[in-house]
C-alpha positions in Angstrom: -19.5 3.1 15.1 -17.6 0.7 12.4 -14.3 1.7 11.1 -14.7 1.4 7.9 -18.9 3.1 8.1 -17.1 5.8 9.9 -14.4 6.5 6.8 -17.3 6.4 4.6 -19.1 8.8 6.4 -16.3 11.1 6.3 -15.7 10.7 2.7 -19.6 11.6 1.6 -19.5 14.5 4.1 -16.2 15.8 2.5 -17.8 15.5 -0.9 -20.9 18.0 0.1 -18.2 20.0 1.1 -17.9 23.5 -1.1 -15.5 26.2 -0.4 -12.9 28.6 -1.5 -9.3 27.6 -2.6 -10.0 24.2 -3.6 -10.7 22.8 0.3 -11.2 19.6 -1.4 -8.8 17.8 -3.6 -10.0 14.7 -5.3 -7.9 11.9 -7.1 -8.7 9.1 -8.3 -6.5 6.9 -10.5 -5.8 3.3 -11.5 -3.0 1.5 -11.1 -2.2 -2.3 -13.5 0.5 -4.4 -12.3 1.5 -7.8 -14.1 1.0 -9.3 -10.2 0.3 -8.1 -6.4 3.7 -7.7 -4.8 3.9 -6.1 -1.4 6.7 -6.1 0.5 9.0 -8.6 -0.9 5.7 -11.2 -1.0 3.6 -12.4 -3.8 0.1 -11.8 -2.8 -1.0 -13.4 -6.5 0.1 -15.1 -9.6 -1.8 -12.9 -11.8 -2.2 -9.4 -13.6 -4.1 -7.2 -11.0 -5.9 -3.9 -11.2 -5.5 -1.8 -8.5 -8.1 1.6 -8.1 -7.3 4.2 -5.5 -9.8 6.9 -4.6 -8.8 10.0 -2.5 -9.9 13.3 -0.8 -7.1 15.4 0.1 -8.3 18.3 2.5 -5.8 20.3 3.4 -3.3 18.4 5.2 -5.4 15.3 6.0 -6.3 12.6 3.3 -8.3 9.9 3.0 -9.9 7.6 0.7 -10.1 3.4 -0.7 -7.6 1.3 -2.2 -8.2 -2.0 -4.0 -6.3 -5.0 -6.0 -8.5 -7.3 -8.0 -6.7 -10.0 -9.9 -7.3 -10.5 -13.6 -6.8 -14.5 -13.0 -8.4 -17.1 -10.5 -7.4 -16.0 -7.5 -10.0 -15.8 -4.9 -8.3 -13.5 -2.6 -8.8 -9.9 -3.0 -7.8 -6.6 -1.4 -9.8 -3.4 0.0 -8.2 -1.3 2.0 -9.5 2.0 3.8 -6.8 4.9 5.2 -6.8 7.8 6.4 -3.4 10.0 7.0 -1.7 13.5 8.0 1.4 15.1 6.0 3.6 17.4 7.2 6.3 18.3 5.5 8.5 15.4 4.3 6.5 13.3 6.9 3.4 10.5 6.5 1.5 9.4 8.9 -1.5 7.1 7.9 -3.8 4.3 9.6 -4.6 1.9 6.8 -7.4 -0.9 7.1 -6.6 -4.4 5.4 -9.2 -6.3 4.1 -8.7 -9.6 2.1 -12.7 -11.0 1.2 -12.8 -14.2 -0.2 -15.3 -12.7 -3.0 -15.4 -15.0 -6.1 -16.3 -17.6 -4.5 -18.8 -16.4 -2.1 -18.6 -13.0 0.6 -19.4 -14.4 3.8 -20.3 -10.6 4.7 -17.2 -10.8 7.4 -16.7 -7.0 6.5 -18.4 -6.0 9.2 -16.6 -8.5 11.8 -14.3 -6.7 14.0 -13.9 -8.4 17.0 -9.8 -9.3 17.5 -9.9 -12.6 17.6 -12.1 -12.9 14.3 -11.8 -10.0 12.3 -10.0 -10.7 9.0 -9.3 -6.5 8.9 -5.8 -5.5 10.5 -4.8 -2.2 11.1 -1.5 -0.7 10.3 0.2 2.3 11.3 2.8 3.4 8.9 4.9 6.7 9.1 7.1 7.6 5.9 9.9 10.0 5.9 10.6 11.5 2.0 14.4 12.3 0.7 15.3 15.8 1.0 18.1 17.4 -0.1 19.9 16.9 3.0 18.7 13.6 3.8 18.9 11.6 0.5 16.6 8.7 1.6 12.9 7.1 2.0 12.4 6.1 4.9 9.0 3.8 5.8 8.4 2.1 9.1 5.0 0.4 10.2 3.5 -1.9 12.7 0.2 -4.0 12.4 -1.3 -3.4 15.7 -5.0 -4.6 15.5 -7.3 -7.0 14.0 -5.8 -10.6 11.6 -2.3 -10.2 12.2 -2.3 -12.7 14.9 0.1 -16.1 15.7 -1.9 -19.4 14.2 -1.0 -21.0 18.1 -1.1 -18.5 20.8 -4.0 -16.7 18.5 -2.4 -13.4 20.1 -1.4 -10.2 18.2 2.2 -10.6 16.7 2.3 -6.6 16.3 4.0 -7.3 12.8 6.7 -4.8 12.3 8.4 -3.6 8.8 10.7 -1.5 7.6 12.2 -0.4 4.6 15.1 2.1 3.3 15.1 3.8 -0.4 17.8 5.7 -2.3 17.6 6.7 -5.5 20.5 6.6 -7.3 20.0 7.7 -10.6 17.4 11.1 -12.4 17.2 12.0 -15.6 15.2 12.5 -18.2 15.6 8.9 -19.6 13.5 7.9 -16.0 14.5 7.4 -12.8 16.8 4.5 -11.1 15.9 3.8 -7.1 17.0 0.7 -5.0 15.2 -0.6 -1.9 16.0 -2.5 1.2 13.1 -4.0 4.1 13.0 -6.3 6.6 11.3 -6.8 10.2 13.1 -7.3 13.5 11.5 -9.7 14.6 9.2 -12.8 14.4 6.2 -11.9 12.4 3.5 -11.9 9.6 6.5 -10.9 7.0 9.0 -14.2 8.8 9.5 -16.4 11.3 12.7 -14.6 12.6 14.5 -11.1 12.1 15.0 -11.0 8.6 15.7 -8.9 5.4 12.5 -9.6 3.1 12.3 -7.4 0.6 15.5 -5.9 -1.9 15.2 -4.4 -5.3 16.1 -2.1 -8.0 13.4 -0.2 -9.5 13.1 1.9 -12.8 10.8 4.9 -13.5 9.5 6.6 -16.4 7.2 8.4 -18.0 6.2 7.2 -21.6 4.7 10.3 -23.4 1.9 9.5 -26.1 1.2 13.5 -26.9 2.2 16.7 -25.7 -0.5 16.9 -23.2 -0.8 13.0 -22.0 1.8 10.4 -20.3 1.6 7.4 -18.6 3.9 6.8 -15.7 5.4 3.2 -15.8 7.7 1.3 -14.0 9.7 -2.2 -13.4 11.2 -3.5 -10.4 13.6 -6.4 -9.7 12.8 -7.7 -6.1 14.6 -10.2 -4.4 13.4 -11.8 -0.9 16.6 -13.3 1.0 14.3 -14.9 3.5 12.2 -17.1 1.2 14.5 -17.0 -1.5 11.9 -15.8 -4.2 13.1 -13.5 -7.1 10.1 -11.5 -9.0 10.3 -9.0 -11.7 7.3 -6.6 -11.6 5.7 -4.6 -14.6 3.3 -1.8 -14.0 1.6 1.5 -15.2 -1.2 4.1 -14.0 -3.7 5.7 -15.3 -5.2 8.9 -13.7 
């Protein structure tokens, strides 16, 4: 069965679902950011809207995430995952897909051969601050599917990391910085490299007593390519 048929699948079954104690958690939300930034790289020049829709049973989630630019771009993003928490600990399987769809889907969704699939898979585990342990922790390896050398047209097995800390909470929002690299040679550079440093600020902007929108702005710096960006963004949901 397809990847992504069989994630459907498991979403519509979840939703016929009906039990005690609230055995299915919806969310769905929507995230507007002033462009796509991931990982210290600019995946557009434009304003982007970015939906997320996700079941949370019990300890397992699942669910769609998307970025459509607002400009000309003709790149966009859907992305299917499913994950486990436990604890302080993340770990999740996300699907990539990047369709070319404004100017024509050449219905490649369904391609998932290696060597021609334009999905890659990505297996990220993500270790939250505690008390004791003040830090985010996030490490993930592409492992499957488009991530693959433009030569050898073999799997780099792109590897990221990244370390958080926040440094500053308080009512007036919250103050975090960020450094990520890879070790290696891979989709993020063509070496061992840091790719992705920042400072990011937090808060909630309150427009009753009832309703707030979270919002936040980041300064991220890339050493590797030398790119600055400063990112604007709020969500809805």
């Amino acid at each position: 069965m397809k990847l992504p048929l069989f994630f459907c699948i498991v979403l519509l079954s979840a939703l016929t679902v009906k039990g005690q104690d609230n055995f299915v958690e919806p969310n769905l939300k929507f995230d507007f950011v002033s462009r796509h930034l991931w990982r210290g790289m600019r995946n557009n020049t434009s304003p982007a809207i970015q939906p997320t829709i996700e079941l949370n049973i019990k300890k397992f989630y699942t669910g769609f995430w998307a970025s459509y630019s607002l400009g000309t771009e003709n790149v966009q993003e859907i992305d299917v995952f499913v994950g486990y928490r436990y604890k302080n600990i993340d770990i999740a399987i996300y699907d990539y897909y990047n369709p070319i769809d404004t100017i024509g889907w050449e219905s490649d969704f369904w391609v998932f051969r290696n060597s021609k699939t334009r999905h890659t898979l990505d297996a990220i585990v993500t270790v939250s601050r505690t008390e004791k342990f003040p830090f985010d922790l996030l490490l993930s390896t592409m492992f499957y599917g488009y991530d693959r050398d433009e030569i050898s047209n073999k799997n780099l097995y792109s590897t990221y990391f990244e370390l958080q800390y926040q440094i500053l909470n308080s009512n007036s929002g919250n103050l975090l910085v960020h450094l990520g690299g890879t070790p290696f040679k891979s989709y993020y550079a063509k070496r061992a490299a840091i790719v992705n440093t920042g400072i990011t600020m937090k808060k909630d902007i309150k427009l009753s007593s009832n309703f707030s929108i979270p919002t936040k702005a980041s300064l991220i710096f890339n050493p590797y390519s030398n790119q600055i960006f400063l990112l604007a963004a709020f969500t809805i949901g």
